[in-house]
C-alpha positions in Angstrom: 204.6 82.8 55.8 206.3 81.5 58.9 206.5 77.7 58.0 208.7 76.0 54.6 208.3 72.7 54.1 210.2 71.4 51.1 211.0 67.6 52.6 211.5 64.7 50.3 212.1 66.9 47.2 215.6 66.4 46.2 216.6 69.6 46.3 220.4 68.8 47.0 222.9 71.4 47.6 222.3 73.6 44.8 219.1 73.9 46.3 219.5 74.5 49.5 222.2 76.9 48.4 219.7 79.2 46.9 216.7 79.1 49.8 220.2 79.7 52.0 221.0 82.7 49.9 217.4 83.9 50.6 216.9 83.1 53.9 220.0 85.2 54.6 217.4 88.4 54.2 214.8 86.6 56.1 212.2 87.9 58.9 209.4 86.9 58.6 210.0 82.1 58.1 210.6 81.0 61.7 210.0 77.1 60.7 212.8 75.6 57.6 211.3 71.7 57.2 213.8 70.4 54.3 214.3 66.8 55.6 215.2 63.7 52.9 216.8 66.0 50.2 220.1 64.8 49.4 222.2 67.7 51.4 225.7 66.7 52.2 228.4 68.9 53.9 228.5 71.0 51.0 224.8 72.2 52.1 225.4 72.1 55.3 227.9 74.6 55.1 225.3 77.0 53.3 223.0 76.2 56.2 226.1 77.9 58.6 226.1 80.6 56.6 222.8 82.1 56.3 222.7 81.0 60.2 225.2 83.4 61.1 223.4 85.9 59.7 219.4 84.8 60.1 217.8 85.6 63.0 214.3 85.0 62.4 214.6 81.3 62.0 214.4 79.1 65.2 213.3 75.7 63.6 214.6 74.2 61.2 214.7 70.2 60.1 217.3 68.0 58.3 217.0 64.8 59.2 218.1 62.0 56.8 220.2 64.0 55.0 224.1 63.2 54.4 225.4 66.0 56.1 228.1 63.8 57.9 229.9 64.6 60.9 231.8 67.2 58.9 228.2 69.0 58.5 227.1 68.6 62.1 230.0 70.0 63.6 229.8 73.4 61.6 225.8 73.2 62.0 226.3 72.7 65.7 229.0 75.7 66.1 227.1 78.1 63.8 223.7 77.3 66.0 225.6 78.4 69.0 226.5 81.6 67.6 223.2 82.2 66.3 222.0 86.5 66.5 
């Protein structure tokens, strides 16, 4: 599987948490669709993590999510450090 898409689902940060933790050992999902699902800066901050560490994934969408400027910022720096 190269493609997720889990948009609209409310998965909120305890979700994205756990597909973060996963992700984390990923190589094979190149394509992370979770847009509309209640993730604030909290999730976004997940999402840095397993970036800094991921380098199979080169998509990924969040739109209309809450992840505030606080979120953005770390997702923006974490992108440019991507492996």
């Amino acid at each position: 599987m190269t493609t997720l898409n889990i948009y609209f689902n409310d998965i909120q940060d305890e979700g994205v948490a756990a597909i973060c933790e996963a992700l984390e050992r990923n190589t094979a999902l190149a394509n992370l669709d979770i847009r509309d699902n209640s993730i604030t800066p909290a999730g976004a901050r997940s999402l840095t993590s397993m970036l800094e560490v991921n380098s199979a994934l080169t998509k990924f969408n969040i739109a209309g999510n809450s992840i505030e400027a606080e979120g953005a910022r770390a997702l923006a720096e974490a992108i440019k450090q991507c492996p």
